[in-house]
N, C-alpha and C positions, 0 to 999 in steps of 0.2 A: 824395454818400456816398463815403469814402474808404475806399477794403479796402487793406488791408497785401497785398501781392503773394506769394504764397508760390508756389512752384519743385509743378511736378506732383506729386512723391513724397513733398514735404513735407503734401501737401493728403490725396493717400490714407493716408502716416500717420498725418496729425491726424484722420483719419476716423476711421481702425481703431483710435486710442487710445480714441476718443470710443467707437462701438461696445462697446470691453471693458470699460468702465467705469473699474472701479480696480484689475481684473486684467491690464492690459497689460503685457508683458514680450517680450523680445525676440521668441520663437518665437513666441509667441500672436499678436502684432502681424503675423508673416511671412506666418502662417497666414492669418491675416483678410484679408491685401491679394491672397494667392495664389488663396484662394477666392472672394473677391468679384467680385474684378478677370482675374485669371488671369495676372497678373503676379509672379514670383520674384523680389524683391528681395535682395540681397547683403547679409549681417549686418553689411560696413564700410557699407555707402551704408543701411541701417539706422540705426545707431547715430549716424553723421552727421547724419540728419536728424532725430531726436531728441534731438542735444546743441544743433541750430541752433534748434528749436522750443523745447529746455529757454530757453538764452539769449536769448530772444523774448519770454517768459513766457506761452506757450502749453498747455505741458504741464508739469509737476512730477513730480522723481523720487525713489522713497523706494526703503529697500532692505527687502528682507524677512530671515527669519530668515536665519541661515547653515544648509545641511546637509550632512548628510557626503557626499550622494550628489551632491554639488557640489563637492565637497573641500575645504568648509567656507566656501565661498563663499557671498552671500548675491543671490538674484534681485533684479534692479531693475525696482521695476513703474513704470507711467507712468498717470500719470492729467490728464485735459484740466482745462486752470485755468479760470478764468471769464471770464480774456480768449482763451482756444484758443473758450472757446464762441461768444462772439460772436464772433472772426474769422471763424469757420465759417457762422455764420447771415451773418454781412456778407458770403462769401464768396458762396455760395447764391443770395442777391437779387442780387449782382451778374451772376450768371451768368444767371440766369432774366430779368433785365432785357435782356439780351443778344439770347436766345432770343425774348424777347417781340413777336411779329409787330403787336401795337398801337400798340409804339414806334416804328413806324416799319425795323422787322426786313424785311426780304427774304429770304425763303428762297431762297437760290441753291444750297441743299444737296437739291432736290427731284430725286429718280431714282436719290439713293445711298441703296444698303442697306448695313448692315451686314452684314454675311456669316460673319463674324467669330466663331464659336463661343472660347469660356470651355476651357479644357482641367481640369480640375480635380482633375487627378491629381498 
């Protein structure tokens, strides 16, 4: 099985595109990765990893109306294409294959916890 490698941030925005469905847009994508995750992403390493996704053909982006309360600017929503989908599930199995103590996995991670609380503020 061959997974396309994508970069960490690239993997929780293709998440949090996939999560919004066809309402993904910059803020709502921030929002998603910051509540999930507890990770604050940067609107440039944002937009970088959905221009690197868009030219992947992973995600697809349309603009929406212009309005005034944007200065007549129009929001760009992102929504997951059919190959962001499949990456994602090839992603998934590959990782769970990883994990899989059947395969021959050794848990050498036994005695660490996470400890690690979510801030979600």
């Amino acid at each position: 099985m061959h997974v396309a490698l994508l970069g960490g941030l690239e993997q929780l925005v293709l998440l949090a595109v996939s999560h919004l469905g066809n309402d993904g847009y910059g803020v709502s994508i921030r929002r998603e990765i910051r509540e999930r995750v507890g990770r604050t992403v940067s609107v440039g390493a944002l937009y970088a990893s959905l221009h690197r996704l868009e030219e992947k053909g992973l995600v697809h982006q349309r603009s929406g109306e212009p309005t005034p309360r944007r200065g007549g600017r129009a929001k760009q929503y992102y929504s997951l294409t059919p190959s962001g989908a499949r990456a994602l599930v090839r992603f998934r199995r590959a990782v769970d294959n990883m994990w899989n103590p059947s395969l021959g996995h050794r848990d050498t991670l036994d005695g660490y916890e996470d400890h690690d609380r979510i801030d979600r503020s």
